[in-house]
N, CA and C of each residue as an Amber inpcrd file, in Angstrom:
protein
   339
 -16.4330000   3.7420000   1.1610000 -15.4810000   4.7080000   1.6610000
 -14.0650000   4.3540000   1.2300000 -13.3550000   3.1020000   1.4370000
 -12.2050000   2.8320000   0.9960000 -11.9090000   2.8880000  -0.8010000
 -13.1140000   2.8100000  -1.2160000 -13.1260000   2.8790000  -3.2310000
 -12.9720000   4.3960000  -3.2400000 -13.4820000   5.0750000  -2.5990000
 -12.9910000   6.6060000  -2.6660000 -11.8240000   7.1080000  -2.3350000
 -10.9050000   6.3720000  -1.0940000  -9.5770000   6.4120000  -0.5180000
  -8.6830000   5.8610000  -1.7730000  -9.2970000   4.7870000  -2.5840000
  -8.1870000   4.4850000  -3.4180000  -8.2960000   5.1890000  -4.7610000
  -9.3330000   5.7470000  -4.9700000  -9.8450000   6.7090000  -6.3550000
  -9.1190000   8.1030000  -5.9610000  -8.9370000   8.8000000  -4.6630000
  -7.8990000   9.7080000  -4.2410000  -6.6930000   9.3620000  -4.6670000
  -6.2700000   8.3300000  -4.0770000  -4.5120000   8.2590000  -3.5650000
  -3.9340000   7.5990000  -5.2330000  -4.6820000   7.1940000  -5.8390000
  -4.5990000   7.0850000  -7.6560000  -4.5930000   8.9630000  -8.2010000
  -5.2270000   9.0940000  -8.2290000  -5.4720000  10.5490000  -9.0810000
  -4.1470000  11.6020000  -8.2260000  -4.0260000  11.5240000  -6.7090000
  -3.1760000  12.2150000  -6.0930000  -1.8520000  11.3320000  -6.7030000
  -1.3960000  10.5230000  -6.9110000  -0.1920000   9.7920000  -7.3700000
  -0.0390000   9.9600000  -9.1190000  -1.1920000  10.8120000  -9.4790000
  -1.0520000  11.4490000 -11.0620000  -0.8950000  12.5960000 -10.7900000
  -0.9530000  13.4580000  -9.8280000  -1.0530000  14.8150000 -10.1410000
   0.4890000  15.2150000  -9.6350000   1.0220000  14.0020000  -8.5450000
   2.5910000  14.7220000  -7.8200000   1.8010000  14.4130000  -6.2690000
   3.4350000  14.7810000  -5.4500000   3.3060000  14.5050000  -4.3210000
   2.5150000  15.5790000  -3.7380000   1.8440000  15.7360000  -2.6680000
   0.8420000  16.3240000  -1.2220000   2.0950000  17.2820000  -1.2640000
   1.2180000  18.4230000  -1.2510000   1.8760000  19.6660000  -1.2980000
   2.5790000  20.1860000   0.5520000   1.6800000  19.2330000   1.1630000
   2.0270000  19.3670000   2.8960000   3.6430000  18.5520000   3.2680000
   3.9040000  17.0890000   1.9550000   4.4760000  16.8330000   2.0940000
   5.5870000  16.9440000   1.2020000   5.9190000  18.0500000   1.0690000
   7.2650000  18.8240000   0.3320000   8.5710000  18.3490000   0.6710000
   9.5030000  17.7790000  -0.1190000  10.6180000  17.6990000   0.6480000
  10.8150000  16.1900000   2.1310000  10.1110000  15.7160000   1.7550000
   9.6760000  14.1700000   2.9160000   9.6230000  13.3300000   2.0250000
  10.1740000  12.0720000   2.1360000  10.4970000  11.1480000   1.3940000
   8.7480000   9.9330000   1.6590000   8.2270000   9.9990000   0.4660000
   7.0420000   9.5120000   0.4410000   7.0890000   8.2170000  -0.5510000
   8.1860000   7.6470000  -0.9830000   8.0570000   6.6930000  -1.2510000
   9.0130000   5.2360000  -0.5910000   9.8940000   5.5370000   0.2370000
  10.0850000   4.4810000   0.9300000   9.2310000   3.9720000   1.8140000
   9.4480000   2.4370000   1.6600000   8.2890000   1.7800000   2.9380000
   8.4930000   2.4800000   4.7470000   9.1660000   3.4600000   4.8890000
   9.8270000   3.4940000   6.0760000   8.5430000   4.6170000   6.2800000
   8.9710000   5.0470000   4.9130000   7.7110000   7.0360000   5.1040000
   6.2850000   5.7670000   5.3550000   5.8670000   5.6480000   4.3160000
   4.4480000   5.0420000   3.8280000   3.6700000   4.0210000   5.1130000
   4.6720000   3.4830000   5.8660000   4.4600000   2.0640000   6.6330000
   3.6450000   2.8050000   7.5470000   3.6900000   4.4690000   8.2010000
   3.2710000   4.6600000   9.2010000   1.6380000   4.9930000   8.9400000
   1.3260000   5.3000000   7.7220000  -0.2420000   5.4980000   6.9460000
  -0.9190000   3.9560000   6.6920000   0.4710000   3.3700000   6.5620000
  -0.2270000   1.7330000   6.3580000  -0.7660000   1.0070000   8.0440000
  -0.2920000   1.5820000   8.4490000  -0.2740000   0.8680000  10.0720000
  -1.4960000   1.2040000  10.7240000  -1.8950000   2.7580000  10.3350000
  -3.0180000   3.7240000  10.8170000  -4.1730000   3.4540000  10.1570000
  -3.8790000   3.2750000   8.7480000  -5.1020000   2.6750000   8.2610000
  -5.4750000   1.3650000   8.6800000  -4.8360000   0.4290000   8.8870000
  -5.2180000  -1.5410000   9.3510000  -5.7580000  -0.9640000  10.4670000
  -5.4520000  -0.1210000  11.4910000  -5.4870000   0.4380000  12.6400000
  -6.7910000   0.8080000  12.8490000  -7.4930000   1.4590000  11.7610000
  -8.2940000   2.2360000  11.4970000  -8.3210000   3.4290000  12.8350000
  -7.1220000   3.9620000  12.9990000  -6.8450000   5.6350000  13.6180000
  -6.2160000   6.3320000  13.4640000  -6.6190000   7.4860000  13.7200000
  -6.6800000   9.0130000  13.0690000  -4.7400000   9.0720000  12.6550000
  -4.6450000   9.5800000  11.6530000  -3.0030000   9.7310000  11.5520000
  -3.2770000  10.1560000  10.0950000  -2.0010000  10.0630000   9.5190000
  -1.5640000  11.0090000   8.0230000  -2.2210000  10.2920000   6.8740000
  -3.9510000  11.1890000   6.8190000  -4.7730000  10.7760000   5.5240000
  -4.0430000  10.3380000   4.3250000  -2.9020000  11.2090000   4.2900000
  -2.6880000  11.0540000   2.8820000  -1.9280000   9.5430000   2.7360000
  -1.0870000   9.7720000   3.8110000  -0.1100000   8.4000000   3.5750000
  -1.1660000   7.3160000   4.0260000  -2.3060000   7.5310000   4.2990000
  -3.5190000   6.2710000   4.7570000  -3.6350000   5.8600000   2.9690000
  -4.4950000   7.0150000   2.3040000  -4.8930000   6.9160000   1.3580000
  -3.7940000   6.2870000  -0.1160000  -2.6560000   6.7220000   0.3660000
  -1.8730000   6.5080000  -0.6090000  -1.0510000   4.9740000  -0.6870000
  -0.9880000   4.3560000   0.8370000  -0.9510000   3.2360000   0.6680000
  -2.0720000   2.6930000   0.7400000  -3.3200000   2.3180000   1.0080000
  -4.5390000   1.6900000   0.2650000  -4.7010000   1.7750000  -1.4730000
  -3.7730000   3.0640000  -1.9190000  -4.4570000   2.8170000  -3.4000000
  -3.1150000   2.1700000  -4.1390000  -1.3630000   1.7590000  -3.4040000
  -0.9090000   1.3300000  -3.7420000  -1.4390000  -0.5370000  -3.7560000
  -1.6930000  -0.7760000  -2.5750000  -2.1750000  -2.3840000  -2.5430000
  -3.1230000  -2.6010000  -3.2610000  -3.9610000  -1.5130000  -3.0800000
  -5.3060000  -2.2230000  -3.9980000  -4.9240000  -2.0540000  -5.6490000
  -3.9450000  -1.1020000  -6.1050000  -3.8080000  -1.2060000  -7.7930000
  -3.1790000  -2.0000000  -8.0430000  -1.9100000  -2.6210000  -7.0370000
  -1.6230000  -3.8910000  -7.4730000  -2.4070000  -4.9560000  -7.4630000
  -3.0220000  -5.3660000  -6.6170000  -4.5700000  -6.2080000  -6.3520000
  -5.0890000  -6.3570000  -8.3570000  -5.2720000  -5.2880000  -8.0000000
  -6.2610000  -4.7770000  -9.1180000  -5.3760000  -5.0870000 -10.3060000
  -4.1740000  -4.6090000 -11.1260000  -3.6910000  -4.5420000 -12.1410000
  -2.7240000  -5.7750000 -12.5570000  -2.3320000  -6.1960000 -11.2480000
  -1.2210000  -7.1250000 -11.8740000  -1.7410000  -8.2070000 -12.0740000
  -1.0350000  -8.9300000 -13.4720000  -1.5370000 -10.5960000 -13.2520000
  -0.8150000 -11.2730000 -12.5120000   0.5200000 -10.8920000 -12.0590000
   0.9930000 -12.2440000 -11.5050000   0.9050000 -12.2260000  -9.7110000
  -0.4350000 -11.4750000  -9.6240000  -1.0500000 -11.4760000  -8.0500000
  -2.3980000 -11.9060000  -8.7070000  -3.0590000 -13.1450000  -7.7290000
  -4.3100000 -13.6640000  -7.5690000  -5.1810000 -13.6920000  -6.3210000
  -5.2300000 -12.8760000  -5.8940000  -6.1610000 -12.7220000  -4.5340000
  -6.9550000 -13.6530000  -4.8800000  -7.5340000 -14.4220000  -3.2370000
  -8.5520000 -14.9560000  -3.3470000  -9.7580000 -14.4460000  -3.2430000
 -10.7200000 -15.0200000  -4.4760000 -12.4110000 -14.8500000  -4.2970000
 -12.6570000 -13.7790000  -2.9780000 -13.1430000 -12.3700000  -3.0990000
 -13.7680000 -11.9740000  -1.8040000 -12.2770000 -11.8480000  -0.9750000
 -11.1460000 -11.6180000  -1.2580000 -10.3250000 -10.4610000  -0.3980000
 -10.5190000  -9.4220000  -0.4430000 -10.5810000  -8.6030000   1.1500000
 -11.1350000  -7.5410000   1.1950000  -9.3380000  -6.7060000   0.8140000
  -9.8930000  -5.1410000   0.7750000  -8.5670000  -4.4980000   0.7950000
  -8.0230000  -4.3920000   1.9270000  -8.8030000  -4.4850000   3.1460000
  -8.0680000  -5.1230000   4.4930000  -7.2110000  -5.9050000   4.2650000
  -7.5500000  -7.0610000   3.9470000  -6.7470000  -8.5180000   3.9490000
  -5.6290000  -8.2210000   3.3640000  -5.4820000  -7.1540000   1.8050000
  -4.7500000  -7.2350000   1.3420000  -3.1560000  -6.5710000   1.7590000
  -3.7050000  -5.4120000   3.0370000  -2.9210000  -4.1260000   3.4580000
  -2.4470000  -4.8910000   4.6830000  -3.1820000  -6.0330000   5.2620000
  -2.7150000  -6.7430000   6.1860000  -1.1130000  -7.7190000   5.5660000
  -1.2670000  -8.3700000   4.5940000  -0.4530000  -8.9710000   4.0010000
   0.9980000  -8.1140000   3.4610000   0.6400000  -7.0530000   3.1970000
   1.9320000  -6.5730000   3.1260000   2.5080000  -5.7500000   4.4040000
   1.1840000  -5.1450000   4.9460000   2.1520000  -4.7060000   6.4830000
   2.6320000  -5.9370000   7.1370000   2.2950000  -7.0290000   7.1180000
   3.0630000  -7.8880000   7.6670000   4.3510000  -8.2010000   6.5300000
   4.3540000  -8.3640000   5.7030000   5.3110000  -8.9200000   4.9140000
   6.8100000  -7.9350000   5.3230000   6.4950000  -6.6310000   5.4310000
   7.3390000  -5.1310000   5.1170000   7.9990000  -5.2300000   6.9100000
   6.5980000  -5.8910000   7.5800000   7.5950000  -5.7690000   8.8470000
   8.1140000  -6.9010000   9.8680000   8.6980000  -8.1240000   8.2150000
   9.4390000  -9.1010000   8.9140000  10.5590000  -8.9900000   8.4520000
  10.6100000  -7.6900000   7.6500000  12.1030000  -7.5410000   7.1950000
  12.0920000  -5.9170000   7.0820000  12.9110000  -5.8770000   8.1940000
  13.0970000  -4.2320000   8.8580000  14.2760000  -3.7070000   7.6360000
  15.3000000  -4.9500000   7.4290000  16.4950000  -4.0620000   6.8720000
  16.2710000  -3.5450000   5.4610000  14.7000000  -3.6440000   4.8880000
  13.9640000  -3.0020000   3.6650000  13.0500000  -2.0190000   3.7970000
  13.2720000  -1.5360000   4.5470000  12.9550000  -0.4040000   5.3120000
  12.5700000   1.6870000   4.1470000  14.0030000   1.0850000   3.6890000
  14.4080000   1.7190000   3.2670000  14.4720000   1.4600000   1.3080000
  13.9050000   0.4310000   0.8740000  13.2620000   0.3140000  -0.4610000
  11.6970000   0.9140000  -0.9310000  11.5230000   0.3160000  -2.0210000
  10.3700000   1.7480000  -2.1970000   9.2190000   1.0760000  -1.4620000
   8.5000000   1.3230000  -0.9270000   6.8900000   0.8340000  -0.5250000
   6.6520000  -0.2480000  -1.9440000   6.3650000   0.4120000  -3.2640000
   5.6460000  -0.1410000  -3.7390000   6.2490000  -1.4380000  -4.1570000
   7.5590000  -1.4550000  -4.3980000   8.1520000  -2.6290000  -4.5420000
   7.7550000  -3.7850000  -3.8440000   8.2300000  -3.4940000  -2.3220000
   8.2470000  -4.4190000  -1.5190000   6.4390000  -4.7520000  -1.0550000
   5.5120000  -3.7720000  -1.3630000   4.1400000  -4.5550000  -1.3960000
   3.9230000  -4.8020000  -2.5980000   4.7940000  -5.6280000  -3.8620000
   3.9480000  -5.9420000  -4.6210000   4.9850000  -7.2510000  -4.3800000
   6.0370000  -7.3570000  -4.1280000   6.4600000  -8.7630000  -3.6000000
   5.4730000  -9.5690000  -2.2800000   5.5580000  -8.6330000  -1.3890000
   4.4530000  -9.5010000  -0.6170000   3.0750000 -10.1250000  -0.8980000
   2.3260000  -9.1190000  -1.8920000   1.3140000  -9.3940000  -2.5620000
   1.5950000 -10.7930000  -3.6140000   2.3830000 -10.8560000  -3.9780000
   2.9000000 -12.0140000  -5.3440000   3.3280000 -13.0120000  -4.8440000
   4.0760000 -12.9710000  -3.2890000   4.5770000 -14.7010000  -2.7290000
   3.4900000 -14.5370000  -1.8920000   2.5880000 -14.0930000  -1.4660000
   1.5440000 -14.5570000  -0.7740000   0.1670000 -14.7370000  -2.1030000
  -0.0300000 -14.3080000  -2.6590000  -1.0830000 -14.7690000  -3.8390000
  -0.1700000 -14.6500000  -5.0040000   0.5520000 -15.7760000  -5.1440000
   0.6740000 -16.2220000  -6.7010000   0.0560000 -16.2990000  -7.3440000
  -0.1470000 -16.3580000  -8.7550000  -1.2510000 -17.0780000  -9.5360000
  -0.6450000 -18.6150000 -10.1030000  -1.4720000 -19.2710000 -10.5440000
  -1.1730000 -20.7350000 -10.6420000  -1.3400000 -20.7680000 -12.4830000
  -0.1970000 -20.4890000 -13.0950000  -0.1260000 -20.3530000 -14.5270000
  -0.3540000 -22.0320000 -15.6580000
């Protein structure tokens, strides 16, 4: 179910923003944090912003080298790590989501070069 949430919120992040969300700022961590919260949560709230931050953590997961998850992190673990990261620093609030979860993702799994 979540490989389908992130195979959405990929293809929806090629096609343009959710037509529901016209005019709403969908890429600061401030918009995104509340889909990130609902999803760890696992309850009912804004699919899209569920889906769209799961397929931001997991493509960084997935694409970058200079993030090394360990062996068998789930995409839980990984959405856990940046909702925590995003909300020990409120006054970034207002930077993009994806930025600031791919910093949390990178000082919490470095890779060892």
């Amino acid at each position: 179910m979540r490989v389908a949430a992130v195979i959405c919120a990929a293809v929806l992040s090629i096609l343009g923003p959710d037509p529901t969300h016209h005019g709403v700022d969908t890429d600061s961590a401030n918009s995104v944090m509340r889909g990130c919260r609902s999803a760890l949560n696992e309850k009912a709230g804004d699919l899209y912003l569920q889906g769209f931050c799961y397929g931001v953590v997991e493509t960084l997961v997935i694409t970058r080298s200079d993030i090394c998850a360990p062996h068998g992190a789930s995409p839980s673990q990984a959405l856990r790590v940046v909702v925590q990261y995003i909300d020990e620093r409120p006054a970034q609030l207002n930077e993009t989501f994806f930025g600031l979860a791919w910093q949390a993702l990178r000082s919490t799994w470095p890779c060892e070069h």
